[in-house]
N, C-alpha and C positions, 0 to 999 in steps of 0.2 A: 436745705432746711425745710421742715415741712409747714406750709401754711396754717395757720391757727385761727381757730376765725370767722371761717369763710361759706361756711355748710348752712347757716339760717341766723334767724335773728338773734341776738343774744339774751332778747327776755322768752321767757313764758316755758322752757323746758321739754322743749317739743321731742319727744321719745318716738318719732316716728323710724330712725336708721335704728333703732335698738330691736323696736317689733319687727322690720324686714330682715335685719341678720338674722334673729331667733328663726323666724319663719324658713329663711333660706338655710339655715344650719337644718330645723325641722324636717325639711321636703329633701333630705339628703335621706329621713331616716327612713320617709314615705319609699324611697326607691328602693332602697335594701331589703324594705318591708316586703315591696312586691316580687324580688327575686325569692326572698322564703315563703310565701307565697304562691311561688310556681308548684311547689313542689307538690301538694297537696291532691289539685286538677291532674298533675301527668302523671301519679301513679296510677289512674285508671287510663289516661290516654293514650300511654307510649306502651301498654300491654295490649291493646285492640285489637282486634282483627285486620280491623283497616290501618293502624299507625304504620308507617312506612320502616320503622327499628322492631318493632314487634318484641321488647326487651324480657327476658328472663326475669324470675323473681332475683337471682344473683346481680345481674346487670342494673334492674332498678335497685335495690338495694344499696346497691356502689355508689348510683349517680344522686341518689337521694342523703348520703352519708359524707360525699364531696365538700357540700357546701359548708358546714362544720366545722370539716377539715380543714378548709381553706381559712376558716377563723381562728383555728386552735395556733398555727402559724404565725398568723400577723402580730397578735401582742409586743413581743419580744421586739421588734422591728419598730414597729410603734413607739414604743419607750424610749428607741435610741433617735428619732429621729424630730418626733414631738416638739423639743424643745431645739433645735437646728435650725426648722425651716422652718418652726412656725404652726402657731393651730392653722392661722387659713389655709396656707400651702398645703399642710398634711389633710383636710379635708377635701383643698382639691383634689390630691391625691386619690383620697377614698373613693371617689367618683371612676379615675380611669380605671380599674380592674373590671369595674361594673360595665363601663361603657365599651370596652373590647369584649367582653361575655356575651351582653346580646349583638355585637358586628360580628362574632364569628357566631353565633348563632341564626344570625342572619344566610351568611356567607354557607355554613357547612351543614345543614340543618340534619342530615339525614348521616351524618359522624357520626359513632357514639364516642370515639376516643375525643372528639373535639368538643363534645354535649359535657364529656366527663371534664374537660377543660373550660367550660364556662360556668360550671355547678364550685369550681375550687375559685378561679375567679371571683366569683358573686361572694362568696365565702371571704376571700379577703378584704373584698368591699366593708363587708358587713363587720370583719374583724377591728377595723380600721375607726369606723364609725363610733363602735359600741364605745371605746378608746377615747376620741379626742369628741363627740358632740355634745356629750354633759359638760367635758371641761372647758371647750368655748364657751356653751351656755354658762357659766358656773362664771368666766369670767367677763365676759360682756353685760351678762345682764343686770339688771339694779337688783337691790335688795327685796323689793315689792311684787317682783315680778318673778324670781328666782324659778321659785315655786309651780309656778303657770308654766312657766318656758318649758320645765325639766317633763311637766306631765304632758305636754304638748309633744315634744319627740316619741312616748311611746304613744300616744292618739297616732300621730301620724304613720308611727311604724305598723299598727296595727290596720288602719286606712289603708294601707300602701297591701297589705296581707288580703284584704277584704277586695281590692279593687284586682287583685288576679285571680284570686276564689270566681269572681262576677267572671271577669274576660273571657281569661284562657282555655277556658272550655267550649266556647264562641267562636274563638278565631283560631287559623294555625298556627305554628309555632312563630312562620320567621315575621307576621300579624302584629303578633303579640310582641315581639322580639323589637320589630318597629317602633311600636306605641312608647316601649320602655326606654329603647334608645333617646328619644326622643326628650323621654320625660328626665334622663340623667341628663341629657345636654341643655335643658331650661335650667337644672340646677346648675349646672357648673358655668354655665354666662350668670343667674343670677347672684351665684357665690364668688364668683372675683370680683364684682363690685361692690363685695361688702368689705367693712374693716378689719383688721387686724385683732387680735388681743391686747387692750391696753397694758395687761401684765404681763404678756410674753416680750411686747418691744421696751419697756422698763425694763424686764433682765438682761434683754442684749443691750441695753444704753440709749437706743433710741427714745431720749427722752422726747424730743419734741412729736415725731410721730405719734408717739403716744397717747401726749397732751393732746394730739387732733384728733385723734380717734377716737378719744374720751369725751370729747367735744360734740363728736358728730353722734357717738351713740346718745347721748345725754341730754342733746338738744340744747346747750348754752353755752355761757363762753366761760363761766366764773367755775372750773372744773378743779378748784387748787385742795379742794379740802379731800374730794375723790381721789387725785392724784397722789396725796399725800398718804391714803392708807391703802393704797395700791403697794408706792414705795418702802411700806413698813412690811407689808407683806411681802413681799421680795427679798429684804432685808433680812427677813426671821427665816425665810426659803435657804437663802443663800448660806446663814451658817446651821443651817442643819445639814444642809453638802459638802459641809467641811468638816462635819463633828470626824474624829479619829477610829471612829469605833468602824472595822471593816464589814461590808453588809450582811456578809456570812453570822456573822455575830450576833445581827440584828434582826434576822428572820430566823435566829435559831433561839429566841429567848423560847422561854414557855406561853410567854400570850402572843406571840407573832405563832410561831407552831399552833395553836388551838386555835386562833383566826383562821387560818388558813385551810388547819382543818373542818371545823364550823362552815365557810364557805364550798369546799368541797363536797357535806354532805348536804347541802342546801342545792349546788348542783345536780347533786343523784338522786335527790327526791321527784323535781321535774324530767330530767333528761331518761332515766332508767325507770322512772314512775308510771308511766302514760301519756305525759304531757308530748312531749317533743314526738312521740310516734303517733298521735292524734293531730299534731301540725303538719306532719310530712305524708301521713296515708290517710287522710281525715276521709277524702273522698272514696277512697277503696274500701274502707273501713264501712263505711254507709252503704256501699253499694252489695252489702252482704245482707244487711237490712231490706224487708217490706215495710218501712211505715208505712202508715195512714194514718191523712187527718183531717177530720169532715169525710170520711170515708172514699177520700181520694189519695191513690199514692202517691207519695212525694219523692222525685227524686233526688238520685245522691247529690246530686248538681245543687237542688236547693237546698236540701239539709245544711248540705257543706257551708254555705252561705249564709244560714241561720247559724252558723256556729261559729263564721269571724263576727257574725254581728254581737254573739253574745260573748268572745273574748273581746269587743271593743267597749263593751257595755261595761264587763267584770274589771276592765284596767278602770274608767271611770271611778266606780265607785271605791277602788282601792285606795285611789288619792286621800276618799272623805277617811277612811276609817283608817290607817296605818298610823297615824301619831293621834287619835280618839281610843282605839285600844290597847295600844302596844301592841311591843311584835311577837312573844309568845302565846299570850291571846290569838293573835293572827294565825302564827303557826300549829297552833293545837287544832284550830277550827279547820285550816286548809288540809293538815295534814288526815284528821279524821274522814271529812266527810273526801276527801281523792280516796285515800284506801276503801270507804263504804260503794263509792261507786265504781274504784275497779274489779270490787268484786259482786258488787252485780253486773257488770258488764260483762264478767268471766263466766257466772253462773249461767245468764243468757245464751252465752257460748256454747257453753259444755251441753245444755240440752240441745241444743241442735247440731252441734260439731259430734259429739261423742254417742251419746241418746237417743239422735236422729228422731228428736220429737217436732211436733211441728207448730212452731210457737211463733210464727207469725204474725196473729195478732195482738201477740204483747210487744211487739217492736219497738211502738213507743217507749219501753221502760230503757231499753238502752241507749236509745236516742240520745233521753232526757238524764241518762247520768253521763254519757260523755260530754253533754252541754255544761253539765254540774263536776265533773273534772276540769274542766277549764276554767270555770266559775273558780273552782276551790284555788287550783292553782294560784292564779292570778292574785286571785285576794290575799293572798299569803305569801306564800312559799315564795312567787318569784319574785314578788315586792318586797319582801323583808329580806333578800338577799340582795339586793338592789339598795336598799336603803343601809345595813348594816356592810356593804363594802365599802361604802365611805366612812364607818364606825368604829371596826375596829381594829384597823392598823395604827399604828403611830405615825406622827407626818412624816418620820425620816424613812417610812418604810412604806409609807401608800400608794406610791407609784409602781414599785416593785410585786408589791403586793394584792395590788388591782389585776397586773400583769397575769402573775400568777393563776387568782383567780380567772379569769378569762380565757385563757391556755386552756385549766383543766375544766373549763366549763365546754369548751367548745369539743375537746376529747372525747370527752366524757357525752356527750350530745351526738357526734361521729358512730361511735358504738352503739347507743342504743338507737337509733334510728336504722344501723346497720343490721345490728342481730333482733330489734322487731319482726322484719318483714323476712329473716334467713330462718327464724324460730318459729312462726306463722306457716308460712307456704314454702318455703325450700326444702326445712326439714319434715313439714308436714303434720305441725302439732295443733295446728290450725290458733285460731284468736283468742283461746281459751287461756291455753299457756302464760303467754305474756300481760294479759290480765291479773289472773290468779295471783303470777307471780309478781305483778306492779302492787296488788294492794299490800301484800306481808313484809314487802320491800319499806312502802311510803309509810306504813306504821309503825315499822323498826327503824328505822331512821327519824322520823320524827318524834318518839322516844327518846331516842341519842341528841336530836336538837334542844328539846326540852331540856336536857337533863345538863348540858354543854353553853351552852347558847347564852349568854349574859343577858337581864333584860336592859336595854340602852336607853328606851323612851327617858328625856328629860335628865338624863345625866351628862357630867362632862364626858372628855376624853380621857382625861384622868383616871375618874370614876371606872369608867367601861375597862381602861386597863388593868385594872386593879382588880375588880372582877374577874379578869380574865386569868389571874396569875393567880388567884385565892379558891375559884371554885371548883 
């Protein structure tokens, strides 16, 4: 039987095991962060003169499309295993994929079949994470705090992005590969010594473990009233696992089918939009540019770098404003001003791709709109898919339907990242193309979201279904 008790004093509510799990759940996201992250630096370094693989636009392509991949996989696996072993278990978990990615990237540095093997690894990682670190947080944390914790994962995933932008173009790979290893294995000693799920050890019966885990997040001993709407919540879980109705049934209603779809076009607005091929070739992408500013040139190395700083800035201030505007509001505004600035970024293109004028010193302008596609993004598009995945499924169907979403998120992410850089430089249509074609994209589909998309701010679950089934 587990000790009750015994973690700190019983007055005062000392929340300090609740802030180190969040954190150490956090700095799982900070690491995942920095493998997508890589990618960005070695589209310019593993095509170099000097890089030791000297990869093909096809070859980068591939290795830069892996990691993705490796996410689009895990869901499924995830779902089944989630509730088995455990959030903490399954988060350890998330950790080894990562931590074998950079030891054989250590080990084979100069592989590309085994490079191609640590980009799907990392990709499971991150599959894994996206999965189970909101729903730990979600259920370890207090009410108060909920909030802070959940925007704290993407700070940190973003940090984690921003801090291989900085390195990896500094150091070598198996440097960098080092550094990373190191920082997964601080996480996974400092995530076995945190707790459990008080609501996942309630569903398996381990009541008492439970009661101490609750204890020790909570910081007191008097945990009966928590406990108690823990166990209601479990209780209402448990017979929606046993309603009769077969699951086919249940994702085939009309508002399970238009959520699903809803989320999928919220996927293709970022991933086939510009977003996800400005994370993956952000620095190759720059490095077609002459800025200046203060009439010195800047390079890709810094750009690149002023542009995690201004996706860390843009998740910030998404927090203030997604439940201050609503999420249509959100999506009108992101969706407009991405299609405004892919198509001046295309325009910039086409005069010097196609025109062959020489327009060097307006550099600045496209700089400043792919700062401003990230910007738009973020404040929208990828936050209000983010917030309406936990909105408009039904309970008996949000696990399945999270799943889902995340599958064709990561698919769907694979491809364009894929045929970016095969549409660009392999077929030789140069940066124009994929621009052009991101802004007619992100304004027709944002149309279709407008027009599809319930608004949710401030309604039940009820409401938003009913919505869902009526409009």
């Amino acid at each position: 039987m587990a000790e009750k008790g015994t973690y700190r004093s019983p007055e005062g509510g000392n929340r300090t095991w609740e802030y180190l799990a969040t954190f150490a759940c956090s700095f799982l996201m900070f690491c995942v962060g920095a493998a997508g992250g890589w990618s960005s630096p070695n589209s310019v370094k593993l095509t170099a003169p000097d890089s030791p693989l000297k990869l093909s636009q096809a070859e980068l392509s591939t290795l830069m499309s892996l990691l993705a991949l490796g996410q689009t996989l895990v869901p499924p696996v995830n779902f089944l295993i989630v509730d088995r072993i455990g959030r903490k278990n399954t988060m350890i978990a998330a950790g080894l994929p990562l931590c074998l990615s950079w030891l054989l990237m250590i080990l084979f540095a100069d592989n590309l079949w085994i490079l191609y093997l640590t980009r799907f690894l990392a990709g499971m990682s991150q599959g894994i994470s996206y999965c189970v670190c909101p729903m730990y947080i979600g259920e370890i944390a207090s009410t108060s705090a909920r909030g802070v914790a959940n925007v704290l994962l993407i700070v940190m995933q973003n940090l984690g992005m921003l801090q291989s932008f900085v390195i990896v173009p500094l150091l070598s790979g198996s440097a960098n590969a080092w550094i990373n290893l190191g920082l997964v294995a601080i996480y996974l000693l400092a995530f076995s010594l945190m707790p459990d799920s008080p609501y996942y050890l309630l569903m398996r019966g381990r009541g008492d473990e439970a009661e101490a885990a609750l204890e020790k997040l909570q910081g007191k001993l008097d945990v009966e009233d928590e406990l108690r709407e823990i166990q209601a919540a479990v209780r209402e879980a448990d017979l929606l696992k046993r309603t009769k109705t077969p699951m086919w049934k249940l994702l085939s209603t009309r508002a399970s089918v238009k959520a699903i779809c809803i989320l999928a076009l919220f996927s293709s607005t970022y991933h086939l939009c510009g977003y996800s091929a400005i994370m993956a070739y952000g620095q190759r992408i720059f490095s077609k540019l002459e800025f200046k500013f203060a009439g010195q040139e800047l390079s890709d190395y810094t750009i690149n770098i002023a542009n995690g700083v201004v996706q860390l800035v843009s998740v910030l201030l998404t927090t203030l404003l997604v439940d201050r505007w609503g999420r249509k509001p959100l999506v009108a505004f992101s969706g407009g001003l991405a299609g405004a600035c892919n198509l001046t970024i295309g325009v910039y293109f086409y005069l010097q791709e196609y025109l062959h004028l020489d327009v060097s010193s307006y550099s600045f302008i496209p700089v400043v709109a792919i700062f401003l596609t990230v910007f738009a993004f973020n404040i929208g598009l990828l936050t209000v898919q983010g917030v309406m995945i936990s909105e408009l499924f039904a309970p008996q169907i949000k696990a399945v339907g999270v799943c889902i979403a995340t599958t064709n998120g990561g698919l769907l992410c694979s491809i364009g990242v894929k045929m970016y850089l095969m549409v660009a430089e392999t077929f030789g249509y140069g940066h124009t193309v994929p621009f052009l074609g991101a802004c007619g994209l992100v304004w027709f589909i944002t149309a279709l979201l407008l027009r599809l998309a319930p608004e949710t701010k401030g309604k039940s679950l009820l409401e938003i279904q009913r919505d869902l089934v009526e409009s």
